[in-house]
N, CA, C and O atoms as a CHARMM CRD file, in Angstrom:
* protein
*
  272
    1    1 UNK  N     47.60000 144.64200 127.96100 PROA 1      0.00000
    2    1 UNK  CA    47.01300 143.33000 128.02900 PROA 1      0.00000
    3    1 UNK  C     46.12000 143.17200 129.25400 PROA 1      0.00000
    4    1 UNK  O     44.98400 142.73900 129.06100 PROA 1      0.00000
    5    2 UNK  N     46.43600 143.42000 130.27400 PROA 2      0.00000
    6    2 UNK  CA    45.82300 143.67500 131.61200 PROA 2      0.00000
    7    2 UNK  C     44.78800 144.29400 131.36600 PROA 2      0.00000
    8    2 UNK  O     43.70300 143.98300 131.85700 PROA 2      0.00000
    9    3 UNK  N     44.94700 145.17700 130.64200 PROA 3      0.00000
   10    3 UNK  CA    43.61200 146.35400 130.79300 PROA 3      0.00000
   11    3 UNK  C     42.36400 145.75500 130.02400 PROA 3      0.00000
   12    3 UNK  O     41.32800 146.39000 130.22100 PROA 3      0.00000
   13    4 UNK  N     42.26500 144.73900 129.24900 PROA 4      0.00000
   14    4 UNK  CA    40.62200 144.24800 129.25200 PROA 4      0.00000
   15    4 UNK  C     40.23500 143.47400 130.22700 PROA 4      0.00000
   16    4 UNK  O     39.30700 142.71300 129.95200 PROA 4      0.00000
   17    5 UNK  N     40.79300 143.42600 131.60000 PROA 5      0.00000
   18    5 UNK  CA    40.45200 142.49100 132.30400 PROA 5      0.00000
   19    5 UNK  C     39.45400 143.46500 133.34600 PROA 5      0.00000
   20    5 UNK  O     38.47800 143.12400 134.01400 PROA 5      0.00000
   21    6 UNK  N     40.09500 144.76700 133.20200 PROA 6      0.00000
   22    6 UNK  CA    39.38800 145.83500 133.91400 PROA 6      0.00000
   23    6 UNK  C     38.38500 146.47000 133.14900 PROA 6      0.00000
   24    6 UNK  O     38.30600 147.69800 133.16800 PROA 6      0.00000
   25    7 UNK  N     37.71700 145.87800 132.57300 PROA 7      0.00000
   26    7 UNK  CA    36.97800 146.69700 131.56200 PROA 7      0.00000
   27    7 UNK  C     35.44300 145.63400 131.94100 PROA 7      0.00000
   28    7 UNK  O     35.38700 144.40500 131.98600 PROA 7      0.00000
   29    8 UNK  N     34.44600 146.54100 132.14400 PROA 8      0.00000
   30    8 UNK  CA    33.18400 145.90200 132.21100 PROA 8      0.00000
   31    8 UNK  C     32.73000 145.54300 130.88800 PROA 8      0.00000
   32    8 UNK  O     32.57600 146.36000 129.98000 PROA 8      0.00000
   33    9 UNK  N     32.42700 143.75100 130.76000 PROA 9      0.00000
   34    9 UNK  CA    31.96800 143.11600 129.53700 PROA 9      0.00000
   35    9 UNK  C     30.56300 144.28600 129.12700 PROA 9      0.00000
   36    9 UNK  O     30.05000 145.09900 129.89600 PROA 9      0.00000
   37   10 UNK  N     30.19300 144.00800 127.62000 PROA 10     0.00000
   38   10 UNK  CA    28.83800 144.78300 127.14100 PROA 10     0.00000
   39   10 UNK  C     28.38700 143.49400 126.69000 PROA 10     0.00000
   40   10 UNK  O     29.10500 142.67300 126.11900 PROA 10     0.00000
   41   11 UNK  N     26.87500 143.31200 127.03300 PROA 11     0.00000
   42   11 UNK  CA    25.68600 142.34700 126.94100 PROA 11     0.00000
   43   11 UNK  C     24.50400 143.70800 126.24800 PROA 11     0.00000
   44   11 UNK  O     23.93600 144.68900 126.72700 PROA 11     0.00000
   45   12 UNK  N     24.58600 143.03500 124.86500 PROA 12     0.00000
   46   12 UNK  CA    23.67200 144.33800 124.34700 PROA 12     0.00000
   47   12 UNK  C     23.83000 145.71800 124.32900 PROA 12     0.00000
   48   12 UNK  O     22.89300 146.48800 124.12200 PROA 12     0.00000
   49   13 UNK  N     25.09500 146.09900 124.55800 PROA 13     0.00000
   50   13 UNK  CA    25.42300 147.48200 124.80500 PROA 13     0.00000
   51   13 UNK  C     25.30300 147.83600 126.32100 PROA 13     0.00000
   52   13 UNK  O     25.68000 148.95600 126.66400 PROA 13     0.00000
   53   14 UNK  N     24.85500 147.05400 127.16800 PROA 14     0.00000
   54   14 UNK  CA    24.98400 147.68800 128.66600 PROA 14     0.00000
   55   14 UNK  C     25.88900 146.84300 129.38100 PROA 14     0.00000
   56   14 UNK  O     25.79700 145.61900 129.47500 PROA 14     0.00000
   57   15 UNK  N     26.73600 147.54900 129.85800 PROA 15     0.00000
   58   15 UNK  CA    27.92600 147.04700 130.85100 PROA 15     0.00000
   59   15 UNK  C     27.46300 146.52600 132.18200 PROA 15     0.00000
   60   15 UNK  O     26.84800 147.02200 133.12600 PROA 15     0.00000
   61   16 UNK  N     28.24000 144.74400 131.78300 PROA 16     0.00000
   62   16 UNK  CA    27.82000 143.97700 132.82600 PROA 16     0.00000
   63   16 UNK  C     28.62700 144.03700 134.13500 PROA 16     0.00000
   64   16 UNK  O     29.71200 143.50400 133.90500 PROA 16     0.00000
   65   17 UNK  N     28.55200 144.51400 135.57900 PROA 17     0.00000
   66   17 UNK  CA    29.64900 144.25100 136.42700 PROA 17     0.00000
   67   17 UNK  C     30.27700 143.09600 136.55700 PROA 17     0.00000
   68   17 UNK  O     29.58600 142.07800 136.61100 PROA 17     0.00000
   69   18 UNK  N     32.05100 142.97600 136.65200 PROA 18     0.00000
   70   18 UNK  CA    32.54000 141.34200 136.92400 PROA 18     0.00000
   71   18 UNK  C     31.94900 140.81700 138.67300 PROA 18     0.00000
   72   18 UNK  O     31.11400 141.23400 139.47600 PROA 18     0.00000
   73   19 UNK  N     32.45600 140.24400 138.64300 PROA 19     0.00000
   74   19 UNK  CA    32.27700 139.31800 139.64500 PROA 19     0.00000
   75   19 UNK  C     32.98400 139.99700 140.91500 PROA 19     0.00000
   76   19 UNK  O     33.89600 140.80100 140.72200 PROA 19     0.00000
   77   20 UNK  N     32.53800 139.65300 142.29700 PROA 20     0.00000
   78   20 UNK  CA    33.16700 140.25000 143.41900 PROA 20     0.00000
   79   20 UNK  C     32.41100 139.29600 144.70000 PROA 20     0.00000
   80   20 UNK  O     31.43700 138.54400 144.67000 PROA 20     0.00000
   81   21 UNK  N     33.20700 139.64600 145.65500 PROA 21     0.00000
   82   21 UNK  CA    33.00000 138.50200 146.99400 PROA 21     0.00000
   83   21 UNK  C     32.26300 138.97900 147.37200 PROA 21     0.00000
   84   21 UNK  O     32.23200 140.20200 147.23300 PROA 21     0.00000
   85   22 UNK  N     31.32100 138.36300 148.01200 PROA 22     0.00000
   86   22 UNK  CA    29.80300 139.11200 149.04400 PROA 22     0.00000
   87   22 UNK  C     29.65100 138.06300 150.26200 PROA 22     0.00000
   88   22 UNK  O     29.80400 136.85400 150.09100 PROA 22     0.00000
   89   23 UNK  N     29.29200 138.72100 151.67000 PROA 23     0.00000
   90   23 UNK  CA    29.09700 137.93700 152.63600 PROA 23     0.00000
   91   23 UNK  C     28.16600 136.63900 152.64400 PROA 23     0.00000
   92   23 UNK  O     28.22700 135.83000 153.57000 PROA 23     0.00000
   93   24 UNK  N     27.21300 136.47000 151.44700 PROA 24     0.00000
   94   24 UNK  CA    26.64500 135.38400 151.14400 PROA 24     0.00000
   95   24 UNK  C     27.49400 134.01000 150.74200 PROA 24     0.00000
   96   24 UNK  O     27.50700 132.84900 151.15100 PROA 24     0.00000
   97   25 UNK  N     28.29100 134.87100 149.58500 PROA 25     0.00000
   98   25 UNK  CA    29.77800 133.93100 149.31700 PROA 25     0.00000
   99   25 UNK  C     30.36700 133.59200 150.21400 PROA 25     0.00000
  100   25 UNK  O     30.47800 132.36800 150.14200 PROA 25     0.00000
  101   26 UNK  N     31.19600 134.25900 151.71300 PROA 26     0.00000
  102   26 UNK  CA    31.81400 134.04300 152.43800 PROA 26     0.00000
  103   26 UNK  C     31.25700 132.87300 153.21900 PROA 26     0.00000
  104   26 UNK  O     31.83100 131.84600 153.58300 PROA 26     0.00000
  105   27 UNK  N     29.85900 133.31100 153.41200 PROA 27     0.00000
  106   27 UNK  CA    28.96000 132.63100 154.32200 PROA 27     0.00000
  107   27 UNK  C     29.02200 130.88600 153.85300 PROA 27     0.00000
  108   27 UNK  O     29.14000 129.93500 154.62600 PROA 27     0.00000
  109   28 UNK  N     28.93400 130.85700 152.74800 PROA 28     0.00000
  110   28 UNK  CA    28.79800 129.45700 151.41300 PROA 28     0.00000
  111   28 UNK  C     29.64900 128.79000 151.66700 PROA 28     0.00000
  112   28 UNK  O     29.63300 127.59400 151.95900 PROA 28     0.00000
  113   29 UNK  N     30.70600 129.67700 151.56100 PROA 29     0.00000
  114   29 UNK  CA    31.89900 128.65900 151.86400 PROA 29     0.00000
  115   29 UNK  C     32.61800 128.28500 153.01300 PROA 29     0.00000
  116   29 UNK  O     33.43500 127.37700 152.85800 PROA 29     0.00000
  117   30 UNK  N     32.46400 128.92500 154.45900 PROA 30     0.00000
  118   30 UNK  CA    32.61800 128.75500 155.52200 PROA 30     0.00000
  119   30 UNK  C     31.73200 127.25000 155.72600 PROA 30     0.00000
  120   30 UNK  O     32.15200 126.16400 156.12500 PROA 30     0.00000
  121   31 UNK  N     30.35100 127.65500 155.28800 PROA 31     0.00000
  122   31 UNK  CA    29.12700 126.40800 155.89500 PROA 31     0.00000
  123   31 UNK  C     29.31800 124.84900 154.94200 PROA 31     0.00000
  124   31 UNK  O     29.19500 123.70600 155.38200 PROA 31     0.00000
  125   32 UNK  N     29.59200 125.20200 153.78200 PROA 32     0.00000
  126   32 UNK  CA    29.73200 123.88600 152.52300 PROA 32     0.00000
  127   32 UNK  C     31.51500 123.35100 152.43000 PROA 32     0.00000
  128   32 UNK  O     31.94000 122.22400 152.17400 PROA 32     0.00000
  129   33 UNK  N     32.23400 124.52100 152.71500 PROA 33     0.00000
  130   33 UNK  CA    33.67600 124.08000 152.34400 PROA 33     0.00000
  131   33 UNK  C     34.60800 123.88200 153.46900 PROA 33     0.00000
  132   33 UNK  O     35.37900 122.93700 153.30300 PROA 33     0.00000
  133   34 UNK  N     34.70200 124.37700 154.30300 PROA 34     0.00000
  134   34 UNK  CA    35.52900 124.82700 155.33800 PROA 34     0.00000
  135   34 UNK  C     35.11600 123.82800 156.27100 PROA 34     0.00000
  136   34 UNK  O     35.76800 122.79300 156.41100 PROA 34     0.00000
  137   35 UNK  N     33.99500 124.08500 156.96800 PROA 35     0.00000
  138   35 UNK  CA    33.29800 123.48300 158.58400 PROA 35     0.00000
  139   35 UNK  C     33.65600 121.60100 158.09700 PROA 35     0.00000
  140   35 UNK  O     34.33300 120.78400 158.72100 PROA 35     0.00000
  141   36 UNK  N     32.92000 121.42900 156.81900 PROA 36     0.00000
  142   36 UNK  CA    33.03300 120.15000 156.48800 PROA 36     0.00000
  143   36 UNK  C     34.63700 119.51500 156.29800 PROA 36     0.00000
  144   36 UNK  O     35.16900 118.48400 156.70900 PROA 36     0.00000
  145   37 UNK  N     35.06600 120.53900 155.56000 PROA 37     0.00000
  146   37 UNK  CA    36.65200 120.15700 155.93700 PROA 37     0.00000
  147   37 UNK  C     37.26200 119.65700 156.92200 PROA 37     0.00000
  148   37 UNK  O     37.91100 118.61400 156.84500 PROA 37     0.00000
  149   38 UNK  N     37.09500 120.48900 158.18400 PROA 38     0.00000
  150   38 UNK  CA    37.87200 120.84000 159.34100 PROA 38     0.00000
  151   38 UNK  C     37.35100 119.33200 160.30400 PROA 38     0.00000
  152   38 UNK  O     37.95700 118.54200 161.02900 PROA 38     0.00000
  153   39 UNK  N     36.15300 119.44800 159.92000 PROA 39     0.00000
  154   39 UNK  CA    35.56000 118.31500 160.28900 PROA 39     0.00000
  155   39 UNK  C     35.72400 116.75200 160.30000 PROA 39     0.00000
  156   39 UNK  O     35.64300 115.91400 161.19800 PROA 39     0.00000
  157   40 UNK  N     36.13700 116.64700 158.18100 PROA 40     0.00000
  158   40 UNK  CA    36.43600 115.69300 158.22200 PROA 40     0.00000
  159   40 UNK  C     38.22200 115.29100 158.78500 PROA 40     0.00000
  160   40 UNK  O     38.50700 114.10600 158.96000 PROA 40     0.00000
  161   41 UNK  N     39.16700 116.26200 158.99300 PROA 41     0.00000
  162   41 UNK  CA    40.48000 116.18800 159.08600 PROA 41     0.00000
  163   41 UNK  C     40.17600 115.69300 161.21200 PROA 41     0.00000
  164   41 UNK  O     40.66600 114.72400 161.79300 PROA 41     0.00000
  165   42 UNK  N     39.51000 116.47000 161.64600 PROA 42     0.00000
  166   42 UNK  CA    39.16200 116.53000 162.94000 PROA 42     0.00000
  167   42 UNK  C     38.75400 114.73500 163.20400 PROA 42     0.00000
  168   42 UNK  O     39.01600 114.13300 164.24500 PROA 42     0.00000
  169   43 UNK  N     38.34700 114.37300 162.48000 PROA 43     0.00000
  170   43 UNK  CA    38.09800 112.99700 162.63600 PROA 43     0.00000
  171   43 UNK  C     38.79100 111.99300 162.21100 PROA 43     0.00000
  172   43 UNK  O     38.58100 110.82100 162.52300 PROA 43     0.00000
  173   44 UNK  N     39.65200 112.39100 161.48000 PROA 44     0.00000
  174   44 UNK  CA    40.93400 111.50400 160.56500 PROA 44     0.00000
  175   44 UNK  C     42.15300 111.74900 161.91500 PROA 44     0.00000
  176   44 UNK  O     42.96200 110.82500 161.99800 PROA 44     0.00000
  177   45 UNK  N     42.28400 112.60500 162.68100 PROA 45     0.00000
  178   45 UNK  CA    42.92700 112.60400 163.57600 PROA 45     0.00000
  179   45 UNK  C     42.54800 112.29100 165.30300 PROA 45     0.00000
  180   45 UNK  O     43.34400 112.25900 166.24100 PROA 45     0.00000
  181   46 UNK  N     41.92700 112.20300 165.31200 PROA 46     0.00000
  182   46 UNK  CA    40.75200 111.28800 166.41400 PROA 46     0.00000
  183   46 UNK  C     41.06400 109.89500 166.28700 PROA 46     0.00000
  184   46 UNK  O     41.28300 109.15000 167.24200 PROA 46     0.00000
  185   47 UNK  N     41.07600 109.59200 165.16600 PROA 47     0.00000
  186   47 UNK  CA    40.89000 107.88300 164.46800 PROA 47     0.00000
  187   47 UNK  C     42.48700 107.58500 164.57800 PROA 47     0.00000
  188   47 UNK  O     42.91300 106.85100 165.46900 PROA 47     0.00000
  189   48 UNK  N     43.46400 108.28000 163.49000 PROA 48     0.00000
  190   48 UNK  CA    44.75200 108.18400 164.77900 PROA 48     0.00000
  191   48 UNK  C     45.24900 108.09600 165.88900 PROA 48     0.00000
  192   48 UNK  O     46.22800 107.43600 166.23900 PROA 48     0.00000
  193   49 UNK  N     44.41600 108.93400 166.62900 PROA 49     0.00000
  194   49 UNK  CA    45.45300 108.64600 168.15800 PROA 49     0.00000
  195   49 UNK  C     44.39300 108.05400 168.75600 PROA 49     0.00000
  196   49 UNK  O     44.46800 108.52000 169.89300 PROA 49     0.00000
  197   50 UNK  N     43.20400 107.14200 168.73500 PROA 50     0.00000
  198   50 UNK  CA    43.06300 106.22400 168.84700 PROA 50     0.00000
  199   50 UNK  C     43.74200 104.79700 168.30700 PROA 50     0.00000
  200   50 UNK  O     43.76200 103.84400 169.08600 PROA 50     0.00000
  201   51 UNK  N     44.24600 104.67200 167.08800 PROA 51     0.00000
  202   51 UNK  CA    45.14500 103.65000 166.73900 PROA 51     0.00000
  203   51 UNK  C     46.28700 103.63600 167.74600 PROA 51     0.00000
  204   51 UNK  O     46.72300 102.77900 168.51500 PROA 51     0.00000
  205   52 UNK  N     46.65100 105.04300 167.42900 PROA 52     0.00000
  206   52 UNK  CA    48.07300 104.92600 168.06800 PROA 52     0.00000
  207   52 UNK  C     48.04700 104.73500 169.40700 PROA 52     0.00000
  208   52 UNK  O     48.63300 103.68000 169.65100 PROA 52     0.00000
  209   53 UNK  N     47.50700 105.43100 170.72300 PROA 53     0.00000
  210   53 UNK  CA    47.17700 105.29300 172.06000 PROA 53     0.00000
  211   53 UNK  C     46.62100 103.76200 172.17400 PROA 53     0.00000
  212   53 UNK  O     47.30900 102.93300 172.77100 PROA 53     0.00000
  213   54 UNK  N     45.37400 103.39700 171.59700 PROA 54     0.00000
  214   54 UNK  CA    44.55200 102.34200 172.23200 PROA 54     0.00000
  215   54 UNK  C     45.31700 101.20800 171.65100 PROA 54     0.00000
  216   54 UNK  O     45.53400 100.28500 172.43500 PROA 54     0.00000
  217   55 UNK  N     45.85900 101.06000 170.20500 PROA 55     0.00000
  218   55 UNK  CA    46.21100  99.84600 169.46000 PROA 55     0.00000
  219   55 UNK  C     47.34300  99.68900 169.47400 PROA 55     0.00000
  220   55 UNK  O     47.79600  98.55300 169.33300 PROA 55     0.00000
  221   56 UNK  N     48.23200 100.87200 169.66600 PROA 56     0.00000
  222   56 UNK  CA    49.81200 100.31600 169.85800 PROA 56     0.00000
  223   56 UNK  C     50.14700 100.65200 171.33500 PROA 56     0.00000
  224   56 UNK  O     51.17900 100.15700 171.78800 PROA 56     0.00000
  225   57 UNK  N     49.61900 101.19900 171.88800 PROA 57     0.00000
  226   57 UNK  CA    50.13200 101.83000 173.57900 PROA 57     0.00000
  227   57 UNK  C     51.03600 102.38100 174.10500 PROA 57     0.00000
  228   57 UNK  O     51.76900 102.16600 175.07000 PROA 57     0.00000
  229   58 UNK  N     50.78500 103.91300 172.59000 PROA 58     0.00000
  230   58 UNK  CA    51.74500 104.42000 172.70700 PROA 58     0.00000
  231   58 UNK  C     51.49000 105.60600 173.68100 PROA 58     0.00000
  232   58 UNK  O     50.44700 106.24500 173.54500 PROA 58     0.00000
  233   59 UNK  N     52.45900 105.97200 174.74600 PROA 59     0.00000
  234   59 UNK  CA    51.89300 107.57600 175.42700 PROA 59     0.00000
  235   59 UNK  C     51.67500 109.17000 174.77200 PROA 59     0.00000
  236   59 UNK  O     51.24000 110.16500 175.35200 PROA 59     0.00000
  237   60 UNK  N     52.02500 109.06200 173.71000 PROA 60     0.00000
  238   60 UNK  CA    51.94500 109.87300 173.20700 PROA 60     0.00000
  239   60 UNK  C     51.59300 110.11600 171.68000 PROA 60     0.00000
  240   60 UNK  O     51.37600 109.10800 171.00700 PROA 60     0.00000
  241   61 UNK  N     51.51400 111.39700 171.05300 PROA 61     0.00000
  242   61 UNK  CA    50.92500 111.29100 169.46300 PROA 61     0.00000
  243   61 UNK  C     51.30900 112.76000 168.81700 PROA 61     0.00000
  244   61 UNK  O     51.10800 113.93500 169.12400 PROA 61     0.00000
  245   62 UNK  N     51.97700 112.04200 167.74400 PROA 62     0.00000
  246   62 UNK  CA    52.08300 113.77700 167.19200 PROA 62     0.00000
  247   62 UNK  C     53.96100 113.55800 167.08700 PROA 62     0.00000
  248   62 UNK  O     54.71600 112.61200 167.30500 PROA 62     0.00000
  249   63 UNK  N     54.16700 115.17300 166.58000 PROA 63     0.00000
  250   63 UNK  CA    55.24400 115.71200 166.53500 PROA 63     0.00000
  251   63 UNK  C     55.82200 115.92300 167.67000 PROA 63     0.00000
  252   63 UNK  O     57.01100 116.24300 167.65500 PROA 63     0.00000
  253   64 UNK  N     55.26800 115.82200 168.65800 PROA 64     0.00000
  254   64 UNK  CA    55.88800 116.57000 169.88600 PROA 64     0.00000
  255   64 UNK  C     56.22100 115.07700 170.53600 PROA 64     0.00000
  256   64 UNK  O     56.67200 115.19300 171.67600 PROA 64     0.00000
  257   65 UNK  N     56.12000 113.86400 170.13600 PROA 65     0.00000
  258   65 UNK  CA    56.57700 112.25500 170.17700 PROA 65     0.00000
  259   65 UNK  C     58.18700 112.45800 169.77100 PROA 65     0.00000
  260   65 UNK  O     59.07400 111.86600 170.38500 PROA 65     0.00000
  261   66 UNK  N     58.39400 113.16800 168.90400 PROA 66     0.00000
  262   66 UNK  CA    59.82200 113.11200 168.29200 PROA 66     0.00000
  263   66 UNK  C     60.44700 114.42700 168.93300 PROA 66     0.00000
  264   66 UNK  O     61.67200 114.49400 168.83400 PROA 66     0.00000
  265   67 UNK  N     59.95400 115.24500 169.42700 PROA 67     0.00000
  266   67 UNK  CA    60.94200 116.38000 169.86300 PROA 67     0.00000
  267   67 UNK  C     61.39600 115.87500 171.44100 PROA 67     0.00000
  268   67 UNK  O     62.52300 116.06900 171.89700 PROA 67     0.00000
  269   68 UNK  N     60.24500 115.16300 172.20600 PROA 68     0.00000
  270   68 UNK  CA    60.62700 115.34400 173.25600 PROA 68     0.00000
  271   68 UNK  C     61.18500 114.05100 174.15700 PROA 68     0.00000
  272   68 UNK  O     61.60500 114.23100 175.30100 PROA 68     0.00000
Protein backbone atom coordinates (compact mmCIF):
# COMPACT_ATOMS: atom_id res chain seq x y z
CA UNK A 1 0.00 0.00 0.00
CA UNK A 2 2.86 2.34 0.85
CA UNK A 3 4.58 1.61 -2.18
CA UNK A 4 2.50 3.90 -4.66
CA UNK A 5 3.32 6.65 -2.61
CA UNK A 6 6.98 6.06 -3.67
CA UNK A 7 6.40 5.77 -7.09
CA UNK A 8 6.86 8.87 -9.46
CA UNK A 9 3.24 9.93 -10.93
CA UNK A 10 3.32 9.56 -15.19
CA UNK A 11 1.93 12.84 -16.98
CA UNK A 12 1.93 11.50 -20.58
CA UNK A 13 4.23 8.75 -19.98
CA UNK A 14 7.05 10.87 -18.35
CA UNK A 15 7.60 10.63 -14.68
CA UNK A 16 6.74 13.59 -12.72
CA UNK A 17 9.08 14.17 -9.47
CA UNK A 18 6.86 14.47 -6.00
CA UNK A 19 7.28 17.27 -4.11
CA UNK A 20 10.36 18.11 -1.71
CA UNK A 21 11.54 21.11 0.62
CA UNK A 22 13.87 23.71 -1.00
CA UNK A 23 15.56 26.70 0.72
CA UNK A 24 13.10 28.97 -1.16
CA UNK A 25 10.32 27.04 0.80
CA UNK A 26 12.19 27.36 4.01
CA UNK A 27 12.89 30.90 3.23
CA UNK A 28 8.67 31.45 2.59
CA UNK A 29 7.91 30.31 5.52
CA UNK A 30 10.33 31.70 7.99
CA UNK A 31 9.45 35.43 6.21
CA UNK A 32 5.26 34.88 5.71
CA UNK A 33 4.65 32.30 8.65
CA UNK A 34 6.92 32.27 11.44
CA UNK A 35 8.49 36.10 11.85
CA UNK A 36 4.72 37.22 11.61
CA UNK A 37 3.78 34.76 14.15
CA UNK A 38 6.38 35.36 16.69
CA UNK A 39 5.56 38.79 16.20
CA UNK A 40 2.14 38.80 16.64
CA UNK A 41 2.44 36.52 20.11
CA UNK A 42 5.50 39.08 21.00
CA UNK A 43 2.91 41.73 21.15
CA UNK A 44 -0.01 39.88 22.76
CA UNK A 45 2.50 39.55 25.56
CA UNK A 46 3.81 43.13 25.79
CA UNK A 47 0.02 44.13 25.97
CA UNK A 48 -0.16 41.79 29.06
CA UNK A 49 2.34 42.82 31.25
CA UNK A 50 1.44 46.09 30.53
CA UNK A 51 -2.17 45.34 31.88
CA UNK A 52 -0.81 43.48 34.46
CA UNK A 53 2.29 45.85 35.76
CA UNK A 54 0.69 49.32 34.74
CA UNK A 55 -3.24 48.43 35.39
CA UNK A 56 -3.20 46.19 38.27
CA UNK A 57 0.35 46.98 40.00
CA UNK A 58 1.37 43.97 39.96
CA UNK A 59 5.46 43.35 40.50
CA UNK A 60 5.61 40.77 38.62
CA UNK A 61 4.26 38.59 35.38
CA UNK A 62 4.34 35.20 34.28
CA UNK A 63 4.79 31.78 35.78
CA UNK A 64 7.57 32.59 37.78
CA UNK A 65 4.55 34.97 39.88
CA UNK A 66 3.38 31.53 41.14
CA UNK A 67 6.62 29.66 41.80
CA UNK A 68 8.21 32.23 43.68
Amino acid sequence: MLRQFRKFPLIHGVAVPGRRFTASAAFYFICFMALPLLGMALLFDLIGWLVTVKLFGASCYGVMCFLG
